[in-house]
C-alpha positions as CSV (number, residue, x, y, z in Angstrom):
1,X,0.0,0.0,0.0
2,X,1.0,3.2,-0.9
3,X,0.5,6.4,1.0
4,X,1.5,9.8,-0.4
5,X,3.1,11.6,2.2
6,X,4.5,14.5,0.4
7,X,2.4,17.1,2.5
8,X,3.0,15.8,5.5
9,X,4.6,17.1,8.7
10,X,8.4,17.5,8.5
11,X,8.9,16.0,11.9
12,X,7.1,12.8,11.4
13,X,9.0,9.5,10.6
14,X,6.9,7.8,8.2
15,X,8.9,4.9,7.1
16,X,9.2,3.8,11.0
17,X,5.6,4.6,11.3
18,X,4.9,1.9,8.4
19,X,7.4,-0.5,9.8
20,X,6.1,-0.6,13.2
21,X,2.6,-0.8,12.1
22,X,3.3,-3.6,9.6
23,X,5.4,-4.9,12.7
24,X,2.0,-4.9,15.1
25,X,0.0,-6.7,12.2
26,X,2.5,-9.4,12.3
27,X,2.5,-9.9,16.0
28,X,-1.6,-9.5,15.9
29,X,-1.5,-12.3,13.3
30,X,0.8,-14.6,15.3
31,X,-1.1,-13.7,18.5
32,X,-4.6,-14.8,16.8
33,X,-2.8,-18.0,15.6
34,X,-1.7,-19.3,19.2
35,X,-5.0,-18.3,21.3
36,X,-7.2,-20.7,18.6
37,X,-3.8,-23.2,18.6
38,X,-5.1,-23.2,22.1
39,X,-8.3,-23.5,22.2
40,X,-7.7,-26.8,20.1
41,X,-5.7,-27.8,22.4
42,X,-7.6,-27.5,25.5
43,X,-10.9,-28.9,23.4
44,X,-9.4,-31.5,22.7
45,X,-7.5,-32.4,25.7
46,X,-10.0,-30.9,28.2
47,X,-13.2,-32.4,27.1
């Protein structure tokens, strides 16, 4: 995605900005992954 940031503020980092953001999807992916990981888990060990 592409984001034109030509008028933007001269102060603001916007390459960091997109890497942490893309960095917080990642970990929000990941995080999704392990919590229904388990949930299989303890269905099928629990029940």
């Amino acid at each position: 995605m592409s984001v034109d940031t030509s008028g933007g503020h001269s102060a603001m980092d916007y390459n960091e900005h997109d890497r942490t953001y893309l960095r917080f999807l990642r970990i929000s992916k990941y995080g999704i992954i392990a919590i229904i990981a388990l949930l299989a888990l303890m269905a099928y060990f629990l029940v």
